[in-house]
C-alpha positions in Angstrom: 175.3 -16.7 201.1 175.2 -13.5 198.8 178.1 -12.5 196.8 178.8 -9.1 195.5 178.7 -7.9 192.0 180.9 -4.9 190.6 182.5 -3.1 188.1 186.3 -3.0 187.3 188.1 0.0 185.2 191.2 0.4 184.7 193.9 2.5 182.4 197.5 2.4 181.6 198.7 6.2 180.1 201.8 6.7 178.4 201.7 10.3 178.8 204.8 12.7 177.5 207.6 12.3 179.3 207.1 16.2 179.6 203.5 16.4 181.2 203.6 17.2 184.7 201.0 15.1 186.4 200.3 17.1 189.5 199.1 14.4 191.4 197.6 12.1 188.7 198.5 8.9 188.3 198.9 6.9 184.3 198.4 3.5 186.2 195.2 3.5 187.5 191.8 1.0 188.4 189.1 1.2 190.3 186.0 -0.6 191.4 182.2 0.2 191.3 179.8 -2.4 193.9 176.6 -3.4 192.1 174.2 -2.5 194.9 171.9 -4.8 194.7 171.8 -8.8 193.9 170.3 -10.5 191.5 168.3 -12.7 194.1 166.6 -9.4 194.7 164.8 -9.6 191.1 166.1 -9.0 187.7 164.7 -5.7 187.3 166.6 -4.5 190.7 169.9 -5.9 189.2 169.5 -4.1 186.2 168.8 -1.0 187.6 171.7 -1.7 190.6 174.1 -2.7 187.3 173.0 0.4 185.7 174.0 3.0 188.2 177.5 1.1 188.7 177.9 1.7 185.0 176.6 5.5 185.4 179.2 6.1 188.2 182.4 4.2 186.2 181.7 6.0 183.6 181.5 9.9 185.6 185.0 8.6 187.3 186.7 7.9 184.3 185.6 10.6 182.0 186.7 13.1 185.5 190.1 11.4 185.3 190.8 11.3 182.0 189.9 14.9 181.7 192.4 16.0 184.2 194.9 13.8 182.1 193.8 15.4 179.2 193.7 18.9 180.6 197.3 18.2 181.7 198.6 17.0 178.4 197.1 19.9 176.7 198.8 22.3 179.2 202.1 20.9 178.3 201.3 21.1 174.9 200.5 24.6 174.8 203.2 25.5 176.7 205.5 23.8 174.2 204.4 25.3 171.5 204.3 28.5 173.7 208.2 27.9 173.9 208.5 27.6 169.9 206.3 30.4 168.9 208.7 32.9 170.9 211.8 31.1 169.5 210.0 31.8 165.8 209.1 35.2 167.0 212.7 36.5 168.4 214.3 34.9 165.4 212.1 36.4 162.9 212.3 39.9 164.5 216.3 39.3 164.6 215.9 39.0 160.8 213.9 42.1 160.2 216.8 44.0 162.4 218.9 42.8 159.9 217.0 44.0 156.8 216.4 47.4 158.8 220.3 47.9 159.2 220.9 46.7 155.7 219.2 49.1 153.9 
């Protein structure tokens, strides 16, 4: 009887309320098979154990870039908001100096 060995990940984001995930989700885990048993030697183990870590750790640093990259989009286009409510106010005020004088 062989059993299986793998790898669990999983994360839990509490992104701003104002991030539009597309289709990503903050809830998420996901499971890597060892692919090969340690009846088959140590050294093959390792090395099957080793590639299941490899791949974990390309699917999460994918997915939390996209998380990332979403977050920072929503971010920027925050501040994108404020900097034109600075700019229109600030150019109101220099009307005002202009007509003033």
């Amino acid at each position: 009887m062989s059993s299986s060995s793998s790898i669990s990940v999983s994360y839990d984001l509490r992104p701003p309320t104002e991030v539009d995930g597309l289709k990503l989700t903050p809830l998420k885990t996901q499971q890597f098979q060892i692919k090969s048993s340690a009846t088959e030697g140590q050294k093959k183990y390792y090395e099957g154990l080793r590639v299941a870590v490899a791949e974990a750790k390309s699917w999460l640093g994918e997915d939390l870039t996209a998380w990332r990259d979403a977050v920072g989009n929503a971010e920027q286009s925050k501040e994108n908001k404020k900097t034109l409510k600075y700019d229109v106010d600030e150019v109101d005020d220099e009307d005002e100096d202009v007509q003033q004088s």
